[in-house]
N, C-alpha and C positions, 0 to 999 in steps of 0.2 A: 539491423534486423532485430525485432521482439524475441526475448526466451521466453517461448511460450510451455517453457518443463513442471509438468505438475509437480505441487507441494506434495513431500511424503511424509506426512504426519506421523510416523512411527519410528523406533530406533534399530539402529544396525542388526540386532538381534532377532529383533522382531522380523524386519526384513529376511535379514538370512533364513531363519524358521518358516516362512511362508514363500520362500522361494520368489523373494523379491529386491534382490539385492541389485540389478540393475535400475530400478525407479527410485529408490535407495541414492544409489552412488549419483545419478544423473539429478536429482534435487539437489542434492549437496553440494554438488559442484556450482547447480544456477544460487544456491543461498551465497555463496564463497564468490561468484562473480558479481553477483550485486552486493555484495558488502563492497567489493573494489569499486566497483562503479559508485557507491555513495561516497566514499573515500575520497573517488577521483571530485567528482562534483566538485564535494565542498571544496577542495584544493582551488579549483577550479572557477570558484563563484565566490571565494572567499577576498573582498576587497576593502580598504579603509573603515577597519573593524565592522564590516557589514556581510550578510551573507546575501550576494543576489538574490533575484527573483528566478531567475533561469536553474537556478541548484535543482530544484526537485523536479523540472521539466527534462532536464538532462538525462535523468535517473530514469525516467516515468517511460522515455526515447526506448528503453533496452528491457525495460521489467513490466511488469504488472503490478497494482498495486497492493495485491496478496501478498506477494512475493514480498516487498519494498517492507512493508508491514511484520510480515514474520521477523524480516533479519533486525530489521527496528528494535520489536517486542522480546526477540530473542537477547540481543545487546542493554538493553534498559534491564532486561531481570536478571543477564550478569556482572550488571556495574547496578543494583541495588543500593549500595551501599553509600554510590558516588555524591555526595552533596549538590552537584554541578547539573543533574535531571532534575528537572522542573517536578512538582509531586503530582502533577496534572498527568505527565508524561509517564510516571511512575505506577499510576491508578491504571491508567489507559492500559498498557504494558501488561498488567496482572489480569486486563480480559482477553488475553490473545494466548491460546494454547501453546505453548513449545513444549513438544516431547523430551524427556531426559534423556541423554544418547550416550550413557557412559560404557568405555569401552572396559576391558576384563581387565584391567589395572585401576579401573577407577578414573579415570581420565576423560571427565566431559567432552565429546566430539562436538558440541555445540560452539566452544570456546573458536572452534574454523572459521566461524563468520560472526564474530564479533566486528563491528566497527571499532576498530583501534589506532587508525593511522591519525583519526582525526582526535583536534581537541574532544574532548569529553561533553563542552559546551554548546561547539559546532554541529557537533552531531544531535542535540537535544535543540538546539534550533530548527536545522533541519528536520529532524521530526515533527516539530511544531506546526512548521511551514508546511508539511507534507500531507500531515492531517489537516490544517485547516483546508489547504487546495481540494483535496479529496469530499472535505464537506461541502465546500461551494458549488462544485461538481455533480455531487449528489441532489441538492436542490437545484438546480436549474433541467429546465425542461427540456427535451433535447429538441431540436430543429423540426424535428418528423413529428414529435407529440405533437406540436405546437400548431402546424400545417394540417394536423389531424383534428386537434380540437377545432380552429377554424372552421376548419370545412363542414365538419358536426353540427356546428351552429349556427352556419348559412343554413345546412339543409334543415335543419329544426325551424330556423324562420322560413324558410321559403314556402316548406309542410303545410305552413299553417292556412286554411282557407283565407280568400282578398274578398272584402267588403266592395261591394261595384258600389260607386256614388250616390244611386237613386236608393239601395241598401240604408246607407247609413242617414239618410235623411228620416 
């Protein structure tokens, strides 16, 4: 079954203050089960130094691809540093908001759902592969437009007045 748990774009404090610390905790937990579920994947699709093609479908089975994408964006702006993220992945990364979530020690609560189980590599492939899927996705027309454009364009031709034979003579 899909986590369908909305993203809570703000941080614990924030929450707490506006009396929303149950959509708070209930994100946190789906950001923290889909970093395991990307974890698992790649473990999972990871074969003769290649990452299947199945890895980000696995993922795609349990999340949304907001979701997929935060914990992503969040993971790439806390390994910044890491030589091993593509700068492609790096750029992308720094358009995708993550709230700062530090607790009253100073203590990033983002670092929860870091992708860490995997290589550093795997996981920037997998990203790769995730956004390119997602672009492909985006450009293709879905089933319904497509049955919709057709049929738009019979009835535009059909609209159009028929010349009778002795007409066009």
């Amino acid at each position: 079954m899909k986590d369908t748990t909305p993203i809570y774009f703000h941080s614990a404090t924030y929450a707490h203050e506006h009396g929303e610390l149950d959509q708070y905790r209930a994100s946190h937990k789906a950001n923290i089960a889909c970093k395991e579920a990307i974890e698992q994947a790649i473990a999972d699709n990871y074969r003769d130094n290649r990452l299947g093609p199945a890895c980000v479908q696995q993922v795609l089975q349990k999340f949304d691809p907001d979701r997929i994408f935060y914990v992503l964006a969040n993971t790439v702006q806390q390994k910044d540093y890491d030589g091993r993220i593509s700068r492609d992945n790096k750029a992308w990364a720094q358009t995708i908001p993550v709230c700062e979530d530090k607790d009253g020690f100073g203590y990033d609560r983002n670092v929860c759902f870091v992708v860490d189980r995997s290589h550093t590599g795997l996981m920037d492939l997998f990203l790769t592969q995730a956004r390119r899927e997602y672009a492909l996705a985006q450009e293709k027309p879905s089933v319904r437009d497509s049955l919709n454009k057709s049929v738009g364009q019979q009835a535009a031709h059909s609209g159009k007045p028929k010349m009778k034979k002795e007409q066009a003579r």
